[in-house]
C-alpha positions in Angstrom: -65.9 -102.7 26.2 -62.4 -101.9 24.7 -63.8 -103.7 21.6 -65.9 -101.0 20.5 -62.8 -98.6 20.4 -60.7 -101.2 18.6 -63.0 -101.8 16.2 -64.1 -98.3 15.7 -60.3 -96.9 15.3 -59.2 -99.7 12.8 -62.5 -99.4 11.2 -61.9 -95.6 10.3 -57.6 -96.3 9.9 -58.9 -98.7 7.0 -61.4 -95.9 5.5 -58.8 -93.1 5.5 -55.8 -95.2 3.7 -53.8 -95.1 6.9 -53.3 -98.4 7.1 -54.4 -101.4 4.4 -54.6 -105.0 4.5 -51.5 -107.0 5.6 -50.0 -104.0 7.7 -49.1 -104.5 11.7 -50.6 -102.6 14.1 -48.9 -102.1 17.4 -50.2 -101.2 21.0 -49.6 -101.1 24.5 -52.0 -102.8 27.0 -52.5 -103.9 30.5 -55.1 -106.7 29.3 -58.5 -105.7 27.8 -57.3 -103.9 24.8 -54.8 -106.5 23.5 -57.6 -108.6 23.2 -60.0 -105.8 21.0 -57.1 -105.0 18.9 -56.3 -109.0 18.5 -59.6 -109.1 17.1 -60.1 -106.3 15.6 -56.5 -107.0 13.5 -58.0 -110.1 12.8 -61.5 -109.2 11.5 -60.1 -106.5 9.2 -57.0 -109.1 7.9 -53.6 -106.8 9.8 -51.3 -108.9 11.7 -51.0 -106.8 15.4 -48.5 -106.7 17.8 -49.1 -106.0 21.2 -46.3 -105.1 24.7 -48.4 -106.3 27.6 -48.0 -105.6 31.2 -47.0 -108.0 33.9 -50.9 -108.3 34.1 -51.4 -110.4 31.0 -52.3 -113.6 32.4 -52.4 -117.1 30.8 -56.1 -117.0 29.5 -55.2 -113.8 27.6 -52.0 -115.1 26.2 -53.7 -118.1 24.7 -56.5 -116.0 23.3 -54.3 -113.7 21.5 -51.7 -116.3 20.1 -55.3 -117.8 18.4 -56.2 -114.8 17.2 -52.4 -114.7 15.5 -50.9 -111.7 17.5 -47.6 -111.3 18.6 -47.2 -110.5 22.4 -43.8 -110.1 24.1 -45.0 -109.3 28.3 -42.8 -107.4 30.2 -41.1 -109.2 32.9 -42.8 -108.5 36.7 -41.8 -105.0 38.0 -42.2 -103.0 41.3 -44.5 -100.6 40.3 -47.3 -99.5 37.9 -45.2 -96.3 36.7 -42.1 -98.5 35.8 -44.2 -101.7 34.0 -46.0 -98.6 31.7 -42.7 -96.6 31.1 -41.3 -99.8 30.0 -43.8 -100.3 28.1 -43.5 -97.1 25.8 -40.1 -97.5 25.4 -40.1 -100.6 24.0 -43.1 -100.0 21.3 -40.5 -96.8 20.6 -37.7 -99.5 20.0 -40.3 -101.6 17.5 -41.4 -98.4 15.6 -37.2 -97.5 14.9 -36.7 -100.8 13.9 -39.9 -101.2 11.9 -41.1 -97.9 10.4 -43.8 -99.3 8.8 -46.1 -100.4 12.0 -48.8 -97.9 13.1 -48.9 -97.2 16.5 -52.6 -97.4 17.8 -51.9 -95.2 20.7 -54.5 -95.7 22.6 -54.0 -93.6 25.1 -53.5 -90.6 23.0 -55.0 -90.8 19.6 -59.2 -89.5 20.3 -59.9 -91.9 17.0 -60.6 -94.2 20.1 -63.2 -92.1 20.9 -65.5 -92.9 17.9 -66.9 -96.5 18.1 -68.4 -95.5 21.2 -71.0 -93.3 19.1 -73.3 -96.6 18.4 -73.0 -97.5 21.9 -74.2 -94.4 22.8 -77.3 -94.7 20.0 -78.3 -97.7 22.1 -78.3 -95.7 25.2 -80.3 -92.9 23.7 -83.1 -95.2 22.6 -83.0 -97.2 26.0 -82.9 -94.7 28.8 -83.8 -91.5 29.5 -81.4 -88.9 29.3 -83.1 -86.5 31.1 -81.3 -86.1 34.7 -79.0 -89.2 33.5 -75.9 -90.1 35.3 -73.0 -91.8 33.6 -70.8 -93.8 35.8 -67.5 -95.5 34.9 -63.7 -96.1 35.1 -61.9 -92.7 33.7 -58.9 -95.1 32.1 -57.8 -93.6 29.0 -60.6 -91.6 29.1 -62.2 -92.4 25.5 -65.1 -94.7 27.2 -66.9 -92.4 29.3 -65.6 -89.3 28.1 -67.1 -90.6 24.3 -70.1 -91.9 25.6 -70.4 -88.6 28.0 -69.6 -86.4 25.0 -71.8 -88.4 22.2 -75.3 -88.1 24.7 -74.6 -84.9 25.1 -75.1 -83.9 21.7 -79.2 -85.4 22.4 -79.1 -83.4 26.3 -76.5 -81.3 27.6 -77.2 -82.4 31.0 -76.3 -85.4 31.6 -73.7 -86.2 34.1 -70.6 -88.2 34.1 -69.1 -89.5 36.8 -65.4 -90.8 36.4 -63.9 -93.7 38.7 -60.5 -93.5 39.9 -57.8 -95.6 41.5 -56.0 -94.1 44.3 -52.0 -93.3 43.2 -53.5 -92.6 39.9 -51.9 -89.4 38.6 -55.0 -88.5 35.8 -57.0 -86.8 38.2 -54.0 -86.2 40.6 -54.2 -89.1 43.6 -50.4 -90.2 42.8 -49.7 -89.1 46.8 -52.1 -91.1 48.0 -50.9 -95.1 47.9 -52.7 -98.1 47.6 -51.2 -100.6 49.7 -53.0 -103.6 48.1 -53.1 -102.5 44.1 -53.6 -99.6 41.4 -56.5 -101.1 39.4 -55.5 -102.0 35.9 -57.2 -100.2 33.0 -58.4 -97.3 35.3 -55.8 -95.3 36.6 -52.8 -94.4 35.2 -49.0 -93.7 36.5 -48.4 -91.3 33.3 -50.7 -88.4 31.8 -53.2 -89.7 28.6 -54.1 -87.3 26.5 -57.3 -88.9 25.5 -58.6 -87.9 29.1 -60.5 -84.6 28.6 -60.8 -83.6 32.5 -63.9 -81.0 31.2 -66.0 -83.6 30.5 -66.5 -84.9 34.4 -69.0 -83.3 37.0 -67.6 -85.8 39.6 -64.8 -87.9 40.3 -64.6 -91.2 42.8 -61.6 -92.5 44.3 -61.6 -96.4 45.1 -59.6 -98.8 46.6 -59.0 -102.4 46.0 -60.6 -102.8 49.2 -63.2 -101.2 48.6 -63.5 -102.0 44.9 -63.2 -105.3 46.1 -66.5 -105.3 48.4 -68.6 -104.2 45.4 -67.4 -106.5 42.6 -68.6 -109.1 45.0 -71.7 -107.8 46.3 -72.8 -107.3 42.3 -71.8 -111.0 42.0 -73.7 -112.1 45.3 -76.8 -109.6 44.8 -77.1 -109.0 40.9 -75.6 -112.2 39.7 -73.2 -110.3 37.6 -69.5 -111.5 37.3 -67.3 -108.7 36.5 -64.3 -107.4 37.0 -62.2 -105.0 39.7 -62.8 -101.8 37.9 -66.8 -102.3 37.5 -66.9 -103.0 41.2 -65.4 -99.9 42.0 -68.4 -98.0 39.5 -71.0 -100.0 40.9 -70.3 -99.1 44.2 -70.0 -95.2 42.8 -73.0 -95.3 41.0 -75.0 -96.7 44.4 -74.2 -93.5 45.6 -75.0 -90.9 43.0 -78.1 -92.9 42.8 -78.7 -92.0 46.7 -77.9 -88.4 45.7 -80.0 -87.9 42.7 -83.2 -90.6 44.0 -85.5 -89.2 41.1 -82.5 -89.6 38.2 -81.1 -92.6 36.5 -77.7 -94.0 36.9 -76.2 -95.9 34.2 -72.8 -97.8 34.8 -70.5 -99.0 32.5 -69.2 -102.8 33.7 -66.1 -102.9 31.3 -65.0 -106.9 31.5 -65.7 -110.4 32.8 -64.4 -111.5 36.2 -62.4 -114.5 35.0 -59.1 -112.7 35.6 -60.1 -111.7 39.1 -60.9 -115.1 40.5 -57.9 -115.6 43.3 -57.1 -111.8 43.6 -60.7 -110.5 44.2 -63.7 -113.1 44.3 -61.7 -115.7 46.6 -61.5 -113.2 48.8 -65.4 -112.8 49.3 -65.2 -113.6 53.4 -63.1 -109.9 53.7 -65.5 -108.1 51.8 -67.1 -105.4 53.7 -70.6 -105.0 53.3 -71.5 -102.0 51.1 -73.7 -100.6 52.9 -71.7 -99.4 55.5 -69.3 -97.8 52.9 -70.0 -94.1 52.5 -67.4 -91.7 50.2 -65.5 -88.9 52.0 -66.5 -85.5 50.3 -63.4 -83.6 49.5 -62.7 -80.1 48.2 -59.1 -80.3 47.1 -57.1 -83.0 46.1 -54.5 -82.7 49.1 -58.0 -83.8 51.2 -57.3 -87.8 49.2 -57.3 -90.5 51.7 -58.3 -94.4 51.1 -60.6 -96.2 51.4 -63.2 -93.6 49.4 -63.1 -90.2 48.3 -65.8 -87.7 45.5 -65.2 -84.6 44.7 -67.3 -82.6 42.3 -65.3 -81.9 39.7 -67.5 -79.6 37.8 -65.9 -80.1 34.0 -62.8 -77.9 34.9 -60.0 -78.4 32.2 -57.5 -79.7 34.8 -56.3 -80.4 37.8 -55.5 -76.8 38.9 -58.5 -75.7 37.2 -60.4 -78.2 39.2 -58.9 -77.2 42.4 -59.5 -73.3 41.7 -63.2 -74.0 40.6 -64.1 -75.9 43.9 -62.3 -73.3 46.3 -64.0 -70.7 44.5 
């Protein structure tokens, strides 16, 4: 998924003069976007540099030293917050000592936002939009919230529906702790800019548990093999499927499974069966409790807007 945004940001870089041919871009990642901007980098002839999280694993790291980029993965830490903090500060230390890099800033920069306009195309000419309900991982928002704000230009009304991690401060679940995991790639321990809060009717809040049960039930009843995070939107979009019968529910499934084998799929005898998972309805976020929580968000601006909008 995170290729479309790679591809689409460089794509425009290259078009503007930002960057040219032979110049290094530079990015942190947890996993999936190391990889898109490893190709993308190489496609369009830049050398890219990426500071990966603990998460990286071994397939990854052989992938992207084929694909000629430079990775330096930070050493295992305690916590989510510290492992992206880290992060940061290190691609800070890079930029000082090499001015010339651009910084992809993935989380920040909305040029991420513009590859996803041909995805949404497809969409448009596939599925009806009328009464449509996006579903996906909220991340660093420029997946949903593009896709969201590019089918919105064809019908205003079509829903989106953003995933959460519990301990996730983006939509403000950084009280509530996940004892098993925050999932990579949704959440986040520090605020993104790209995340435009206005653009989500209703937000889910998942654990791994949880999560866990509907990555493998898509495997077991779908034959789909995918990761963490699309478990957690399939089991969300099951449910505003219940609560909109006559509508369609569209789900974005944002990576393979491969890196989830041990953590996730050889766990299959724990997984509850989904059916018997239901969300708890909240009002305010102080309501947050695992294993499952929605909340209609109704496209306020922010958390306190969001809280005051709901109350009210």
């Amino acid at each position: 998924m995170k290729i479309v945004s790679a591809l689409g940001a460089v794509r425009r870089l290259l078009e503007a003069g930002t960057v040219k041919p032979g110049d290094t871009l530079v990015d942190s990642s947890s996993g999936i976007y190391a990889y898109a901007l490893a190709l993308a980098a190489h496609r369009f002839g830049l050398r890219c540099h990426i500071v990966g999280s603990t998460t990286v694993d071994h397939t990854l790291r052989t992938q992207l030293a084929i694909l000629g980029a430079r990775l330096e993965q930070m050493s295992p830490s305690k916590n989510l917050k510290l492992d992206q903090d880290r992060r940061v500060r290190r691609i800070e230390e890079i930029l000082r000592e090499n001015p010339s890099y651009h910084w992809m800033r993935q989380y920040h920069d909305d040029i991420h936002y513009h590859g996803y306009r041909a995805v949404a195309d497809l969409i448009a000419r596939e599925v009806p939009l009328d009464d449509l309900v996006l579903v996906g991982g909220v991340g660093s928002g420029a997946s949903t919230g593009a896709l969201a704000g590019f089918l919105r230009e064809r019908s205003p009304s079509v829903s989106l529906a953003g995933v959460q991690p519990f301990g996730s401060v983006t939509f403000g679940s950084e009280h509530v702790e996940d004892p098993d995991i925050i999932i990579a790639g949704i959440g986040s321990a520090i605020p993104f800019r790209n995340v435009r809060h206005d653009s989500y009717d209703v937000i889910h809040w998942i654990s791994y548990e949880a999560a866990l049960a509907g990555s493998v039930d898509l495997l077991r009843r779908h034959a789909v093999f995918a990761g963490l995070s699309t478990g957690a939107s399939y089991l969300a979009a099951r449910w505003e499927q219940r609560e909109r019968p006559q509508g369609t529910v569209l789900f974005v499934a944002a990576d393979t499974g491969h890196r989830y084998v041990d953590s996730v799929f050889a766990r299959h005898a724990e997984a509850a069966a989904i059916d018997e998972l239901a969300p708890r309805e909240v009002s305010t976020r102080d309501e947050l409790a695992l294993p499952w929580c929605r909340m209609h968000w109704a496209r306020a601006a922010g958390l306190q807007a969001a809280v005051e909008r709901v109350a009210g």
